[in-house]
C-alpha positions as CSV (number, residue, x, y, z in Angstrom):
1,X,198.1,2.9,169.6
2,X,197.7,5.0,172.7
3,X,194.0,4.0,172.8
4,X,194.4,1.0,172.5
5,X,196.5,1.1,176.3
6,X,193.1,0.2,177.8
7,X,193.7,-3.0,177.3
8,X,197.2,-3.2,178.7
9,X,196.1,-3.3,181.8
10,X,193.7,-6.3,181.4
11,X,196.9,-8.5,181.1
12,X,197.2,-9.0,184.9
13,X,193.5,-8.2,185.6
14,X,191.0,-8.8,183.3
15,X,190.3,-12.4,184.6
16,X,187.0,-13.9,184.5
17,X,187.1,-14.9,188.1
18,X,189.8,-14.7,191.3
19,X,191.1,-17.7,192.5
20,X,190.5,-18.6,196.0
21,X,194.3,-18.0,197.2
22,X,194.0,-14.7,195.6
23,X,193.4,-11.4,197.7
24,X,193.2,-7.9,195.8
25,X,191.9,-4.6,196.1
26,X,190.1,-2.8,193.3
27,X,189.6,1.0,193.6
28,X,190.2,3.8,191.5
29,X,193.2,4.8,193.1
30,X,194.5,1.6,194.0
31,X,194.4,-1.7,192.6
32,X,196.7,-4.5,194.0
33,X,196.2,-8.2,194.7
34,X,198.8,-11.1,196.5
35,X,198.7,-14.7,195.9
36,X,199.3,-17.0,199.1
37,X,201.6,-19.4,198.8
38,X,203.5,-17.5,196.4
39,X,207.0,-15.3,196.4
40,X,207.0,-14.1,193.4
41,X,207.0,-10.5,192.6
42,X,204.7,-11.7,189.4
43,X,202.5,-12.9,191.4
44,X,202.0,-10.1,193.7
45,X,201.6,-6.8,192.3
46,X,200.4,-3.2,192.6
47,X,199.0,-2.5,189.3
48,X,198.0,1.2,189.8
49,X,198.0,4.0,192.1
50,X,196.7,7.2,191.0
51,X,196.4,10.1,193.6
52,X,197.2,13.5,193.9
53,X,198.2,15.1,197.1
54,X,201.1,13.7,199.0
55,X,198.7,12.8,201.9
56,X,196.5,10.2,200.0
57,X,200.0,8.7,198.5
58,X,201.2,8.3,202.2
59,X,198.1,6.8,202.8
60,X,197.9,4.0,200.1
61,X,201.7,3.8,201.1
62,X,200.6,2.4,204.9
63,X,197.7,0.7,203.1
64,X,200.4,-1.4,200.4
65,X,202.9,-2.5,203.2
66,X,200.0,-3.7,205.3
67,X,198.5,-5.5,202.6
68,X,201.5,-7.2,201.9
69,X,203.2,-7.4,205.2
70,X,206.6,-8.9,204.7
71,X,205.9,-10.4,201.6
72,X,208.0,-9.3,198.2
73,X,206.2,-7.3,195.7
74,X,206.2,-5.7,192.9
75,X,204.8,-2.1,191.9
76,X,204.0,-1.1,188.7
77,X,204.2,2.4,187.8
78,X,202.2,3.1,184.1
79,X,200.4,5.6,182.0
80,X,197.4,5.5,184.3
81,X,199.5,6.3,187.4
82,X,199.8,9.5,189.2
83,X,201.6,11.9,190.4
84,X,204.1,12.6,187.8
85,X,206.6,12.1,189.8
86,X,205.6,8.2,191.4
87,X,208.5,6.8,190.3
88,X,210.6,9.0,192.7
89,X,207.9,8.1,195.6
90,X,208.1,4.2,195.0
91,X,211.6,5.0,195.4
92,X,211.7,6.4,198.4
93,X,210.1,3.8,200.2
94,X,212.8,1.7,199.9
95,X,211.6,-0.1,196.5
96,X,214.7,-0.8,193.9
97,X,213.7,-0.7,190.0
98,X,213.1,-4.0,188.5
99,X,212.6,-4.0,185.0
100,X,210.7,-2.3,182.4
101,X,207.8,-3.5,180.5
102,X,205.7,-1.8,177.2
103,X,202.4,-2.2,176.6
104,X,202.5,-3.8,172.9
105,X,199.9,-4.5,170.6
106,X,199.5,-5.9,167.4
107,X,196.4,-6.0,165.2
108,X,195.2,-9.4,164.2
109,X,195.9,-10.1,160.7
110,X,197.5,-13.2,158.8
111,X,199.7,-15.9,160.7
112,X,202.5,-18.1,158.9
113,X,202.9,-21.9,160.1
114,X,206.6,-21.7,161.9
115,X,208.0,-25.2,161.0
116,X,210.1,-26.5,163.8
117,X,211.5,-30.2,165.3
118,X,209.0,-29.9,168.3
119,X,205.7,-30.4,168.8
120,X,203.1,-27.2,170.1
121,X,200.0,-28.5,171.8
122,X,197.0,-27.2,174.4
123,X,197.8,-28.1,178.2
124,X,194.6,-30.4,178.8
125,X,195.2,-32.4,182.3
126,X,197.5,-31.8,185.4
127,X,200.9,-34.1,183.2
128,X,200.0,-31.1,181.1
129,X,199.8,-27.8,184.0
130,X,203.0,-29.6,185.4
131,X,205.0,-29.1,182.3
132,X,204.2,-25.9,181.8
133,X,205.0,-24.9,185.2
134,X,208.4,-26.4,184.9
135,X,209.5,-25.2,182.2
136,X,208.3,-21.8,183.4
137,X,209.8,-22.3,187.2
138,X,213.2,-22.9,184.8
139,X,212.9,-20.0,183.4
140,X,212.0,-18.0,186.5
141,X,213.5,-19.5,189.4
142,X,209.8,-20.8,191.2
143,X,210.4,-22.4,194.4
144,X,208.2,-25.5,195.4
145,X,205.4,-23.7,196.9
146,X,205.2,-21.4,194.0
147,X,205.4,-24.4,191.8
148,X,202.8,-25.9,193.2
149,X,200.6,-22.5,193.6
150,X,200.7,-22.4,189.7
151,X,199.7,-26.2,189.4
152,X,197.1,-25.3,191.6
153,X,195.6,-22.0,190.1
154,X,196.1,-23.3,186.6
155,X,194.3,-26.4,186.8
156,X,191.4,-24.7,188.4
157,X,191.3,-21.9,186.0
158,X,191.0,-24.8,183.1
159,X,188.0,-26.7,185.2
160,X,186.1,-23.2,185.5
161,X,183.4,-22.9,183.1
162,X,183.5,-19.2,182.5
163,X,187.4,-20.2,180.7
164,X,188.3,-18.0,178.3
165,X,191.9,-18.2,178.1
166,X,194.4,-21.3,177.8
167,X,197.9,-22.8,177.8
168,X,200.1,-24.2,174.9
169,X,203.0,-26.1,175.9
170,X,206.0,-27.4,173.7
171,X,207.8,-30.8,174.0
172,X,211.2,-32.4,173.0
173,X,210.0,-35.8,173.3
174,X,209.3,-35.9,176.9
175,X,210.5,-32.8,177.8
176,X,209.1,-29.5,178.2
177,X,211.0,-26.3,176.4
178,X,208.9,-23.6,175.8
179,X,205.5,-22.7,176.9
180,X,202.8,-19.8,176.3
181,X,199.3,-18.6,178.0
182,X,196.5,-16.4,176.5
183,X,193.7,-15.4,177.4
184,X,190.2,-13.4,175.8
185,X,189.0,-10.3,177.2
186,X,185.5,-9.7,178.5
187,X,184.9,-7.9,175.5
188,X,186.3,-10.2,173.5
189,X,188.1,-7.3,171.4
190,X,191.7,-8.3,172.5
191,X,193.5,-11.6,173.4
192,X,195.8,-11.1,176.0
193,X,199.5,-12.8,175.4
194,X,200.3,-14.1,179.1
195,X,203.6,-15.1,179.3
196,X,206.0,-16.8,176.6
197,X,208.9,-18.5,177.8
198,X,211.7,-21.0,176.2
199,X,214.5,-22.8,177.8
200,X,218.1,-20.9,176.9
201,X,219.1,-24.1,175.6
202,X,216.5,-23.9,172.7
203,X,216.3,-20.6,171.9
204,X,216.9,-19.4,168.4
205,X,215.1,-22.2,166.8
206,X,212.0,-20.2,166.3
207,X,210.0,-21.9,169.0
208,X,208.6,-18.1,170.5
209,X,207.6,-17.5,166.8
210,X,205.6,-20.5,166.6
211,X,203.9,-20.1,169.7
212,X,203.2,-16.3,168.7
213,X,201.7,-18.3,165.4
214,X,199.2,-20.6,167.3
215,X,198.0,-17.7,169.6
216,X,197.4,-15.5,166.3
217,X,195.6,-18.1,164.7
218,X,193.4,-18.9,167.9
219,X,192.6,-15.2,167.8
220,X,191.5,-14.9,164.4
221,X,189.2,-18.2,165.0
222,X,187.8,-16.1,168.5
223,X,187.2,-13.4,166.0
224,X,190.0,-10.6,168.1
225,X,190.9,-8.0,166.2
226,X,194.2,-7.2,168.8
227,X,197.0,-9.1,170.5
228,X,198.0,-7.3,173.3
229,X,200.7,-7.9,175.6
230,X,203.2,-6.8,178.5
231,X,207.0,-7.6,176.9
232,X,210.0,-7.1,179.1
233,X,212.7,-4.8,178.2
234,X,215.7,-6.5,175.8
235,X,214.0,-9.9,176.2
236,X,210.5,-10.1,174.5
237,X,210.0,-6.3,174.1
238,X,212.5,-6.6,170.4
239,X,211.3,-9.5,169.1
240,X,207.5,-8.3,168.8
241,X,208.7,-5.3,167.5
242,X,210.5,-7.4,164.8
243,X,207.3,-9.2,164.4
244,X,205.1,-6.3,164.3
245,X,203.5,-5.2,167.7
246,X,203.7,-1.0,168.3
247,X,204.3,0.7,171.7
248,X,201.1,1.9,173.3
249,X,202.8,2.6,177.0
250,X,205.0,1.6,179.6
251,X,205.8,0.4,183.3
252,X,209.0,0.5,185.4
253,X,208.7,-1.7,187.8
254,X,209.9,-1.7,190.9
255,X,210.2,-4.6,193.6
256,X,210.7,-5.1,197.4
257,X,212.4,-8.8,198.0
């Protein structure tokens, strides 16, 4: 699987254009981007740093905290970062550790139908984008502005022809309780999982599973031969296990608030 880490990587990047409220930097060393209008540390990232002598890391280091001036972050130290020892740098800038996050995959295969009480569907129109960003602000803590940042982005990214991706959302009657994105990459090889989420309150009813279904089944229609995905630590991370996704990587992740 540790070839397959490539991909990994393409979660947060491998879009097929940047929104306009979306500033990044793309270098081998460095690769970063911050979304205005947003706070949160998912939404503003340092996806790699690779260098080697203490000089270029004290660089990129005065590069970073300009780029994101006072604005929280987050800083993701993987397989592809260097030095060895970047976690102890990140650290000593004053970052605190966050979470961890392994690079899973899973090789598309068979998918069962999960029967449940709710009803899965695609996000088509803004009543759509606006339940799945409340049920994922729920989840996450959004504030307003990043609430309506995601409304925003998501409803462009669904009007842009190049759209290779998507949004399933799942309803109670009226309500929204669970919600999941995806997304192809440009080689069509993988589908990306971007982000699962289900309200605490109706958990355990296999409503992850069956949104883990739909995206398998969309990906054998796409003709994707891997699900890939970013699962956090002792949330998502031991459920894919369960369901058979195998570690290719990891990232600690470390945050400035």
């Amino acid at each position: 699987m540790d070839q397959l880490w490539k991909y990994v990587p393409g979660v947060m990047w491998d879009y097929e254009s940047i929104p306009d409220n979306v500033e990044y930097v793309e270098r081998p060393e460095l690769m970063m981007y911050r979304t205005k209008g947003s706070s949160s540390i998912l939404s503003n990232k340092v996806v790699k740093v690779k260098v080697e002598s203490v000089e270029e890391f004290l660089a990129l280091s005065r590069e970073i905290e300009h780029f994101y001036d006072e604005n929280p972050f987050s800083w993701w130290v993987g397989p592809d970062s260097a030095p060895e020892d970047l976690v102890l740098k990140v650290q000593s800038l004053g970052l605190e550790y966050e979470d961890t996050y392994y690079g899973l995959v899973k090789v598309v295969d068979r998918w069962e139908k999960v029967e449940m009480p709710y009803a899965v569907g695609s996000v088509v129109d803004e009543q759509d984008v606006r339940h799945f960003v409340d049920v994922a602000a729920k989840i996450w803590g959004y504030d307003d502005a990043t609430k309506e940042t995601l409304v925003r982005q998501r409803l462009e990214y669904l009007r842009d022809p190049k759209c290779r991706g998507g949004f399933l959302i799942v309803m109670d009657g009226t309500r929204a309780v669970g919600y999941a994105g995806y997304r192809f990459s440009t080689d069509g090889e993988a589908m990306y999982l971007a982000g699962t989420g289900v309200l605490a309150e109706y958990r355990k009813q296999g409503i992850y599973h069956a949104l883990l279904s739909k995206r398998m089944e969309l990906a054998s229609s796409y003709g994707s031969n891997w699900l890939v995905t970013q699962a956090r630590k002792g949330t998502s991370e031991p459920i894919l296990r369960k369901l058979g996704f195998e570690d290719s990587g990891k990232y600690e992740v470390f945050k400035r608030s």
